[in-house]
N, C-alpha and C positions, 0 to 999 in steps of 0.2 A: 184241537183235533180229537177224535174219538178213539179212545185205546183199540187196537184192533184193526182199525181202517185203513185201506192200503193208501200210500204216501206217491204223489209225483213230484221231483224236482224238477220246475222249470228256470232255467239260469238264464240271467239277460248276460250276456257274455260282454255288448259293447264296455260294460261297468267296468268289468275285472282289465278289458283290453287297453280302454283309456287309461286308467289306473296304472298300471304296468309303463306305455307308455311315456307316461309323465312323469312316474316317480324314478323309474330303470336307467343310467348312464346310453347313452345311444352308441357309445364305445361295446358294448355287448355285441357281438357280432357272428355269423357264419365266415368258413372256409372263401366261400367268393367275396367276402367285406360288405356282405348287407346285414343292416341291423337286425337284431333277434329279442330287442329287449322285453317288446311287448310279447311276443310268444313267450319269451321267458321267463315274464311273470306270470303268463296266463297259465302257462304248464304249474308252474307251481301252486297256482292256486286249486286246479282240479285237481293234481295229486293232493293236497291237505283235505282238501272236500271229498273227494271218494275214500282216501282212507280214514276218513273219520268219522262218514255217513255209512258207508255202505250201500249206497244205496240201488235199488231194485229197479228203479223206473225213473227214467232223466233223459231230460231234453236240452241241448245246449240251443238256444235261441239266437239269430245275428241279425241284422240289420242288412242284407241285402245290396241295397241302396246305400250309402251312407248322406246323397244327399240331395234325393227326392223322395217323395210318395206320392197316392192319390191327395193328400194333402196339399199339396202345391199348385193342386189344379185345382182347389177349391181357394186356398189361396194363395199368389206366387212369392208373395213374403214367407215365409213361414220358414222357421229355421234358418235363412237369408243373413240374420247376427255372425252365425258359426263360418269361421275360416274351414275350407275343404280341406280334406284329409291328405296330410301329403302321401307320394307315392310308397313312397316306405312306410307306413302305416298300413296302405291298403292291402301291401305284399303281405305283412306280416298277420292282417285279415284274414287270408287265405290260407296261410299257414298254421293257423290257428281252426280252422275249418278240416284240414286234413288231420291236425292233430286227434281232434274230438270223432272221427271216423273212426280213426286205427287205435284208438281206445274203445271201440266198440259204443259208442255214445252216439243217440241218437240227435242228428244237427238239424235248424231248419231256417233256411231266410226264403227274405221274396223281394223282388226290385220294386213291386206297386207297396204290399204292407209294412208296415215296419216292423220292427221287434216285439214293440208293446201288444202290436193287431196278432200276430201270429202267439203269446202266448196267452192274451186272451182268449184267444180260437182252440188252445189246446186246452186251457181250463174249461172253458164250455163243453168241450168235447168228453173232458173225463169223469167231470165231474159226476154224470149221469151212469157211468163205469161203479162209482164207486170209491173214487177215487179224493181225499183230499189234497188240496193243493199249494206248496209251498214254493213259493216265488223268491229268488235271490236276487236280490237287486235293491240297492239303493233310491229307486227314479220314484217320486211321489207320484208322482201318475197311475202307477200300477193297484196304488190303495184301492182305488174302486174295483179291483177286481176281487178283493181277501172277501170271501164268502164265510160263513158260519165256522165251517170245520177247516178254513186257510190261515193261512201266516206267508206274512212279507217278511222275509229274513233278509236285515243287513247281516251279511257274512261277519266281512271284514270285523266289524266292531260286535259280529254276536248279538245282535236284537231283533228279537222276534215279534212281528209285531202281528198281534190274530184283530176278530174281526173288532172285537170290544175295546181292542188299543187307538182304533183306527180315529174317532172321536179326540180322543186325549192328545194324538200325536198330530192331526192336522185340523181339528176343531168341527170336525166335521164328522156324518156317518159316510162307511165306503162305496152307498150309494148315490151318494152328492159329490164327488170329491170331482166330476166333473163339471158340474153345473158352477162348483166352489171357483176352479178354475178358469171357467167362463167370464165370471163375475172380476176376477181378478186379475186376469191375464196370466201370461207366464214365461214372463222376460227370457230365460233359457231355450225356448221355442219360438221365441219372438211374434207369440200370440198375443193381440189388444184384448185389453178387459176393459168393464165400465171405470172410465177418468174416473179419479176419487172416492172406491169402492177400494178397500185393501181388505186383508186376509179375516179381521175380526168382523169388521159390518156382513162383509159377507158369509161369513159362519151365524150372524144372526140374524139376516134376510132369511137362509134355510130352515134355520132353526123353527124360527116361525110361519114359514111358507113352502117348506120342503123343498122347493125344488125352482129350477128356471121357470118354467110353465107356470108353477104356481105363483111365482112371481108378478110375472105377466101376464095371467088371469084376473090380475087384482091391484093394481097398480095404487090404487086409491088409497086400498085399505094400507097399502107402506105406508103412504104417508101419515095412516092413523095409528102406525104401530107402536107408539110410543120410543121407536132404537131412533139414540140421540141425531138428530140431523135427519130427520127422518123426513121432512117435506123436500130439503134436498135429494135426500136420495132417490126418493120419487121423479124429481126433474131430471136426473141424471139416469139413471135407467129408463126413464121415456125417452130420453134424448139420444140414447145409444142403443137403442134397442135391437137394431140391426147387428153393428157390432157384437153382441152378446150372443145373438144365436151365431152369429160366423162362427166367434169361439166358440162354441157350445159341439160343432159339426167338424173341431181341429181338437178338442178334448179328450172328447169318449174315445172310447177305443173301438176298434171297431173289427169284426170278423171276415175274415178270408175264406170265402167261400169255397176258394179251389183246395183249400188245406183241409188233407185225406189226415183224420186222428184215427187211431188206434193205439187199444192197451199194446200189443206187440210192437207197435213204431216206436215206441219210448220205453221197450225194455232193453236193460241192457244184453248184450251181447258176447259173447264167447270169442277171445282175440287171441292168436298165437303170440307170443312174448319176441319172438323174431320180427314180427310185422309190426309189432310197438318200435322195437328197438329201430329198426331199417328206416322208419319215417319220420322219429326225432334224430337220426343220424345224415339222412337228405335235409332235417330244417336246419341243423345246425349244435341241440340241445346236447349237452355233454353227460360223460358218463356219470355224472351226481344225477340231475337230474331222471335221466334215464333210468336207475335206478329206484327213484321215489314215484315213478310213475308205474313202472312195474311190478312195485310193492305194493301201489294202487291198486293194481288189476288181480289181485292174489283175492277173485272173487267167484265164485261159485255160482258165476249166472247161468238161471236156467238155459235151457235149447230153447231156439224161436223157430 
């Protein structure tokens, strides 16, 4: 990033929420005996992240849907692998929604885009502000969106990865990382990729051909590209060529037309410490926490 340039965080929140989720006792609970564990990991992760970023301009991102998109209508398999969210998770979805409000943080889902579409759509959006953009989230997917002056930050484990890392960390550049995906499938989303194409042939399909398109502009010449197995691979991306564009159309990310961005939408906000407390005390979150979140908010955001 360029010293000087003003910073957005965009948070894929599903991360932290699963996370929580699955590592947290489900014995953690509220006064009526519903589970609290995933908000109360999630709580604790935005108070370590706000008080130790500070930061100016943040967008907590969700998932809307948890289990459709326009996706599904392009194909009805898609994500189809993943067990539904049980109901107590989805409670504590919303809970976690209300939290990020009354911390003054700017939230955003949609039932048609997912997570990844909507903070693509908010990088797109800022980036022309001025703004660069750093992405918190674990999900490889998002690689394709770390522009020049971006970084994908894994939180949890602290790595930051900008746009020159993106190569080294999935073998790819972060303008391919779709096509790369196309190519390979992505068992986690239960997208098909070309049978018998795994993560290296196809970092060296690109390599040499940039892209899908240029793949399949030139089929021939795979076959004369000298990468080992190469007359197969030719037969096998002719023979699936269909398949590859499907994936290629469940890959990219893609922009949400109706998502209204503004540098003010993602600034933070001015919160009375009574309205913090009152709404981790409706979810459940005890006076430790409450605490480290209000410590959080010991932030001097401008007026919007």
């Amino acid at each position: 990033m360029l010293p000087g340039k003003p910073r957005v965080y965009l948070i894929d929140a599903s991360i932290y929420i699963f996370r929580a989720w699955f590592s947290l006792p489900d014995s953690l609970s509220n006064r009526a005996g519903e589970p609290i564990n995933a908000v109360q990991g999630f709580a604790g992760f935005l108070a370590d992240f706000l008080s130790g970023v500070q930061p100016g301009h943040v967008a907590v991102v969700f998932d809307g849907s948890l289990t459709s998109s326009f996706r599904n209508d392009i194909y009805p398999q898609y994500k189809a692998n993943r067990e539904p969210a049980p109901p107590e998770l989805k409670r504590q979805f919303g809970m976690c929604r209300e939290l990020v409000a009354a911390l003054g943080l700017a939230g955003y889902s949609s039932d048609r885009y997912e997570a990844d579409d909507l903070i693509g759509t908010l990088a797109a959006g800022l980036r022309p502000r001025g703004f660069s953009i750093e992405i918190l989230s674990t999900d490889k997917d998002l690689a394709q969106l770390v522009g020049e002056n971006d970084v994908l930050w894994d939180y949890a484990r602290n790595r930051r990865h900008a746009c020159a890392d993106i190569p080294k960390l999935l073998g790819v550049r972060s303008g391919q990382v779709a096509d790369w995906l196309a190519l390979t499938g992505d068992a986690v989303d239960n997208i098909p990729g070309v049978p018998g194409i795994g993560a290296k042939t196809a970092a060296a399909l690109l390599a040499g051909f940039g892209s899908l398109e240029g793949l399949y502009g030139d089929l021939d010449a795979v076959a004369a590209s000298g990468i080992r197995g190469a007359a197969r691979i030719r037969r096998l991306l002719g023979e699936h060529e269909d398949t590859a564009r499907l994936a290629r159309e469940l890959t990219g990310i893609a922009i949400d037309p109706e998502l209204e961005v503004s540098v003010q939408g993602v600034q933070r906000r001015r919160v009375a410490p009574e309205d913090v407390a009152s709404v981790c005390d409706a979810i459940g979150l005890g006076r430790t926490m409450q605490k480290r979140l209000l410590k959080a908010m010991d932030y001097r955001a401008p007026t919007v």
